[in-house]
N, CA, C and O of each residue as an XYZ file, in Angstrom:
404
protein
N      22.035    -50.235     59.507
C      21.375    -49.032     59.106
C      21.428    -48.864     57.598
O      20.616    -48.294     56.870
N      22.269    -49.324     57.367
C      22.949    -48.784     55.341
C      21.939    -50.051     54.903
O      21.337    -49.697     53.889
N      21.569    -51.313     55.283
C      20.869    -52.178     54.755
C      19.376    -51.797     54.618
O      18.654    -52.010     53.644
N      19.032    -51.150     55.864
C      17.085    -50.477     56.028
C      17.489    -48.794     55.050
O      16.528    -48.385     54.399
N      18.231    -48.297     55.005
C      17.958    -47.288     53.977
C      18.023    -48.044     52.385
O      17.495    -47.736     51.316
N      18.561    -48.710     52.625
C      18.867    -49.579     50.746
C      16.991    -49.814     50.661
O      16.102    -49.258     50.016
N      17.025    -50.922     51.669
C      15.182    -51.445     51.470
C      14.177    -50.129     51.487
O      13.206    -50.121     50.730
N      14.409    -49.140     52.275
C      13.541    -48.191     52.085
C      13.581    -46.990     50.691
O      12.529    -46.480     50.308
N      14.913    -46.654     50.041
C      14.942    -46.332     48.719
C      14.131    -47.433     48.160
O      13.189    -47.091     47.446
N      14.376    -48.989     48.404
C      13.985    -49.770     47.131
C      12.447    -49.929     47.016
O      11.830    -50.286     46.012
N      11.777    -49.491     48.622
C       9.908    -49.735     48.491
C       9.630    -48.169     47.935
O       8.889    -47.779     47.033
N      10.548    -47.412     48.860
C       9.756    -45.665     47.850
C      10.027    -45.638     46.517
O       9.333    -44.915     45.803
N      10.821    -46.227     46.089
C      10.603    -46.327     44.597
C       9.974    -47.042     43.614
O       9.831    -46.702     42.440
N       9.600    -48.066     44.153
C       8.537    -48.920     44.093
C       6.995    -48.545     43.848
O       6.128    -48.712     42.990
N       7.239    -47.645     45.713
C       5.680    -46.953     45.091
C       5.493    -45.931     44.649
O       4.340    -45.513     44.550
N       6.719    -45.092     44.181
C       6.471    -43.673     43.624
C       5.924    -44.666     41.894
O       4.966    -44.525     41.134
N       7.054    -45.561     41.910
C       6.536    -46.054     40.203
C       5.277    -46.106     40.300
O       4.680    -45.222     39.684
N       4.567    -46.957     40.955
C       3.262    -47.510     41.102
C       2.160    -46.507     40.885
O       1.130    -46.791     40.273
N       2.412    -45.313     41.411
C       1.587    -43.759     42.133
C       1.554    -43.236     40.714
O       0.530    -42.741     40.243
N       2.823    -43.364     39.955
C       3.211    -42.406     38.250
C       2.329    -43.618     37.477
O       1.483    -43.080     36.763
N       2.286    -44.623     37.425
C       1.793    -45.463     36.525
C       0.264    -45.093     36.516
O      -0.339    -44.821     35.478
N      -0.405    -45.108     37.976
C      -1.538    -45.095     38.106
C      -2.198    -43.843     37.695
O      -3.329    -43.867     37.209
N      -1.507    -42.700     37.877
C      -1.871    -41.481     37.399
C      -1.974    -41.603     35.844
O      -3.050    -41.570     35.247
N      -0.907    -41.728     35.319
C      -0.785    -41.920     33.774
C      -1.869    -42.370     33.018
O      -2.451    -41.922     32.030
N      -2.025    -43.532     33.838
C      -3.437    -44.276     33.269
C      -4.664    -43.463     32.962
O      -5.184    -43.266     31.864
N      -5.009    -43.046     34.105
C      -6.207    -42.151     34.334
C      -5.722    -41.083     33.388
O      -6.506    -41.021     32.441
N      -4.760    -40.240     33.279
C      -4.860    -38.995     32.366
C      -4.671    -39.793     30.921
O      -5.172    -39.189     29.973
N      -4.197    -40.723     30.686
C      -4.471    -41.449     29.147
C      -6.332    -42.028     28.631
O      -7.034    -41.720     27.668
N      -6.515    -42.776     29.588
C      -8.281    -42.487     29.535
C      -8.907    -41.475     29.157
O      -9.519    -41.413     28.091
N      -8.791    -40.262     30.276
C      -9.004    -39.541     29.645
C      -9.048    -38.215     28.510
O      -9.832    -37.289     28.304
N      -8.188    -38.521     28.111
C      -7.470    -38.319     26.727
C      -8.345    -39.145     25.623
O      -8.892    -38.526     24.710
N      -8.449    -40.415     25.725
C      -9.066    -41.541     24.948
C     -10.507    -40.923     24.843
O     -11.075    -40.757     23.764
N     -11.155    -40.531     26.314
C     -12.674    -40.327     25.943
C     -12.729    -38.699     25.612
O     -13.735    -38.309     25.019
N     -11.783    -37.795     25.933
C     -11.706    -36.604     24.966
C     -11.417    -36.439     23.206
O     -11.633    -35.476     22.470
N     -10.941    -37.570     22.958
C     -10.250    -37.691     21.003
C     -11.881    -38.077     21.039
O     -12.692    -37.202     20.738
N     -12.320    -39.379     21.405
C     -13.737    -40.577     20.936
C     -15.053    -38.649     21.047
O     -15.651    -38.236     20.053
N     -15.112    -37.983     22.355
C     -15.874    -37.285     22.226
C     -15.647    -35.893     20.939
O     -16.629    -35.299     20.495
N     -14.262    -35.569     20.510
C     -14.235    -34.792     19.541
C     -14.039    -34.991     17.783
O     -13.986    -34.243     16.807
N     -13.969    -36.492     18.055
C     -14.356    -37.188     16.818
C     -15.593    -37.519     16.288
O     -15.685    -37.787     15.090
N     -17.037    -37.543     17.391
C     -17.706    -37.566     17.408
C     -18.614    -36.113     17.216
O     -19.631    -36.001     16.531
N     -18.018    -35.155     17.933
C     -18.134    -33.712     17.316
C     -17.752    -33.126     15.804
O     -18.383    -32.329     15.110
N     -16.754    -33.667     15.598
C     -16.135    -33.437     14.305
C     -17.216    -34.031     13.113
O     -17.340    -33.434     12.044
N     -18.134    -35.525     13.489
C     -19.212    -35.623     12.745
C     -20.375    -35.119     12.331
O     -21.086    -35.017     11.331
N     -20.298    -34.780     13.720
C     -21.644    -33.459     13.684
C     -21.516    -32.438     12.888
O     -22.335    -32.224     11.995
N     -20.614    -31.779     13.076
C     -19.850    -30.797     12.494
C     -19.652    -30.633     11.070
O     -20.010    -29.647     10.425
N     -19.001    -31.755     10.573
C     -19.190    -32.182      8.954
C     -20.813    -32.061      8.276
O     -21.037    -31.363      7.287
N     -21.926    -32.897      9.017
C     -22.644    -33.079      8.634
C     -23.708    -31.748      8.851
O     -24.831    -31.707      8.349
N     -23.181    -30.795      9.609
C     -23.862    -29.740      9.705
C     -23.623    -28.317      8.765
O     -24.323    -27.492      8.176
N     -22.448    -28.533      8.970
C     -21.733    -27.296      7.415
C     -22.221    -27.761      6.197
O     -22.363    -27.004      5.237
N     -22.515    -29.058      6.158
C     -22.905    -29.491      4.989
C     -23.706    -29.828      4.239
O     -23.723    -30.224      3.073
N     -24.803    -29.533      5.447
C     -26.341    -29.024      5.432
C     -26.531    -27.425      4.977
O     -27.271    -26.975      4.102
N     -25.583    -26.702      5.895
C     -25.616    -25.712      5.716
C     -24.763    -25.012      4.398
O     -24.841    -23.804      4.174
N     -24.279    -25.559      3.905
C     -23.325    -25.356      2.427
C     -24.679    -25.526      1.468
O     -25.166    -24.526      0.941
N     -25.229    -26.779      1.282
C     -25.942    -27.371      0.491
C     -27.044    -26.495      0.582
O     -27.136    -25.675     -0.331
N     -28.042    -26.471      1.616
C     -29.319    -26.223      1.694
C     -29.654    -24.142      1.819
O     -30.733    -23.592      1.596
N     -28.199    -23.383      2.273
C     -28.242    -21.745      2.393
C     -28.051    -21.288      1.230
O     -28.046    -20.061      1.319
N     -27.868    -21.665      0.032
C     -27.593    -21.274     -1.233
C     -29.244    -20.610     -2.161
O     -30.118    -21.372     -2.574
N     -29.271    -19.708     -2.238
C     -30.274    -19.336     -3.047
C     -30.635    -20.310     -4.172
O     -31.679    -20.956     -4.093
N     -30.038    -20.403     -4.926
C     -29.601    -20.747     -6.143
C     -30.211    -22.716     -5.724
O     -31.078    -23.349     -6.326
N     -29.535    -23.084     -4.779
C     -30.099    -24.777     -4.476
C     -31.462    -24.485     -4.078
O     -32.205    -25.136     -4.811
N     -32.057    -23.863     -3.326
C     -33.293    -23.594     -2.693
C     -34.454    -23.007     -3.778
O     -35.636    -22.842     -3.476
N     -33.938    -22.762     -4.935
C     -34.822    -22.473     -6.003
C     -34.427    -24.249     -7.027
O     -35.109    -25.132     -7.546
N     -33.707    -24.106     -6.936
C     -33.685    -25.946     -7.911
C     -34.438    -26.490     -7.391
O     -35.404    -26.910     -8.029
N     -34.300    -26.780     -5.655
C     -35.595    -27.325     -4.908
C     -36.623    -27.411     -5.283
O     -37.252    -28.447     -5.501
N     -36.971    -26.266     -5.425
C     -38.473    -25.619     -5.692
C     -38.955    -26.249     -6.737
O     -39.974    -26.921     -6.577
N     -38.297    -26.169     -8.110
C     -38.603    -26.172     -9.346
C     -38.458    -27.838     -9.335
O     -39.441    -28.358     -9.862
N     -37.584    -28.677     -8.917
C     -37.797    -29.859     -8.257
C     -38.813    -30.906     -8.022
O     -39.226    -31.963     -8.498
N     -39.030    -30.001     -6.953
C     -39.751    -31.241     -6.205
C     -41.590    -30.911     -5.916
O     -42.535    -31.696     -5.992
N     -41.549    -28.795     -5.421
C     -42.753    -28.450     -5.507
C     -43.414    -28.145     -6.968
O     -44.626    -28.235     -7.160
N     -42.908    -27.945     -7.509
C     -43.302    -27.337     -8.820
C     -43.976    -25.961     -8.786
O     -43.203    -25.051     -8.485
N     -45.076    -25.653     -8.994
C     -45.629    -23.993     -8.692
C     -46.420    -24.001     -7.355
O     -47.030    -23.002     -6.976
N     -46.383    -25.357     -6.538
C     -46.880    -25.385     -4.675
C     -47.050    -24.616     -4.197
O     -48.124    -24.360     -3.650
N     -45.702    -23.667     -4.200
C     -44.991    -22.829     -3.078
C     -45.287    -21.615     -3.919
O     -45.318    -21.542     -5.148
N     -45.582    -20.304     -2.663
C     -45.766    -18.924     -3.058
C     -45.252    -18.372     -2.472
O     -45.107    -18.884     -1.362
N     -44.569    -16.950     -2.664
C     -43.863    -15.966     -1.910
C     -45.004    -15.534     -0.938
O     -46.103    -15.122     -1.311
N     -44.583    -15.687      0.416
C     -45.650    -14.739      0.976
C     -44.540    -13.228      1.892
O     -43.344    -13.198      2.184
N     -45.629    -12.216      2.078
C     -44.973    -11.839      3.087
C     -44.998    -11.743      4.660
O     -46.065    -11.709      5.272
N     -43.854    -11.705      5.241
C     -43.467    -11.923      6.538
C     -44.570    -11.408      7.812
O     -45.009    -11.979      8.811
N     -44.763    -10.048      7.228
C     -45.802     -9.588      8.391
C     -47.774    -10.331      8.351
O     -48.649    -10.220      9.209
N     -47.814    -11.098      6.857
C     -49.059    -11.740      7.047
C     -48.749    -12.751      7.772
O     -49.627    -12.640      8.627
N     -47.985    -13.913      8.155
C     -47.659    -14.750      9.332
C     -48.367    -14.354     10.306
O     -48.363    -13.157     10.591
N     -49.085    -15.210     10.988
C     -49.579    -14.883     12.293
C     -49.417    -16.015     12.979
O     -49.260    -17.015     12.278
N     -49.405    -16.213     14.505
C     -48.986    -16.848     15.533
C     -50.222    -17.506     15.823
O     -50.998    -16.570     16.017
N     -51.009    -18.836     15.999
C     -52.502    -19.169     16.514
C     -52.059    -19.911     18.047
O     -51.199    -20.786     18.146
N     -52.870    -19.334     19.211
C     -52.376    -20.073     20.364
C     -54.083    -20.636     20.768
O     -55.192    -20.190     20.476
N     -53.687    -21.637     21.448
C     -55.069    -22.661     22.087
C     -54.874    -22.382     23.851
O     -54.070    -23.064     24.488
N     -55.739    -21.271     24.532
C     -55.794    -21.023     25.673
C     -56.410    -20.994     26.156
O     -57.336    -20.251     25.831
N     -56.495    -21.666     27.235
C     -58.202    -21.667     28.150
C     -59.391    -22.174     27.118
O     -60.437    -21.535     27.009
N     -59.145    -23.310     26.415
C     -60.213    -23.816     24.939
C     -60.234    -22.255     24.651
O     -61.292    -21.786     25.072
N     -59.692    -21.618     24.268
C     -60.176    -20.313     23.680
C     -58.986    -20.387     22.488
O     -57.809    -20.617     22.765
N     -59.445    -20.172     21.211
C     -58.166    -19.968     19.982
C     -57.584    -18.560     19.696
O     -58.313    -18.016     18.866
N     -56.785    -17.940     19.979
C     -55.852    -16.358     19.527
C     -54.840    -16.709     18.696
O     -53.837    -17.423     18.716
N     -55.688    -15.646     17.616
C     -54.815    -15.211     16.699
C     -53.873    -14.435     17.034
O     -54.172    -13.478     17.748
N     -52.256    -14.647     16.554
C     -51.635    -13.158     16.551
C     -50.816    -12.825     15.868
O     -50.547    -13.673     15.017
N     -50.095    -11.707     15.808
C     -48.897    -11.094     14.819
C     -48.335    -11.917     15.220
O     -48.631    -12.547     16.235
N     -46.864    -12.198     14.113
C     -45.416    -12.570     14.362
C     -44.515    -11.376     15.340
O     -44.665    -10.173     15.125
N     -43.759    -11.794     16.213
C     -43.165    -10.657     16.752
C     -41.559    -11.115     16.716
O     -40.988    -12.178     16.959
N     -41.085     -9.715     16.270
C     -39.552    -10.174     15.873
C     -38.921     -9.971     17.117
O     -39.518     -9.677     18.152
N     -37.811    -10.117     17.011
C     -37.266     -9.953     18.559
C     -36.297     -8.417     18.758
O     -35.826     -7.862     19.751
N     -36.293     -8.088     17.261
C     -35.642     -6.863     17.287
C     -37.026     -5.811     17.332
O     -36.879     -4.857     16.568
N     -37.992     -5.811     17.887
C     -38.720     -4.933     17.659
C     -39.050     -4.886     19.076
O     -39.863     -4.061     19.494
């Protein structure tokens, strides 16, 4: 009897190792494809603040101007914008509509 409990501690421990290893694995994977997917976010991220640093600045958006359009570009205002839709071959004009209105 003391010999089949020795062998049976020695296979349950065996496969409890086996059961912890295999788990491990899988939660280290995915770990691996959570860092690869937020490193990959983190690029985006860089490259988007840094669009947005560069390009929201008054001050860059008039260098632009003076740049590249030269006197091109005109102030217009917001409410002359109009919307053109193609429906039923039929063309409509329309206002801009804000969403706070």
């Amino acid at each position: 009897m003391k010999k089949f409990s020795v062998i049976f501690l020695i296979l349950s421990l065996i496969l409890f190792t086996a059961i912890v290893k295999n788990s491990t694995k899988r939660i280290e994977d995915m770990i691996f494809v959570l860092k690869i997917n937020i490193k990959d976010l983190g690029k985006d991220f860089e490259n988007i603040k840094l669009e947005y640093d560069y390009l929201s600045s008054t001050e860059k958006l008039l260098e632009f101007q003076s740049l590249y359009f030269d006197n091109e570009l005109i102030k217009k205002d917001i409410k002359e914008i109009k919307i053109i839709n193609w429906k039923l071959n039929k063309l409509k004009i329309e206002p801009l509509k804000f969403v706070n209105e």
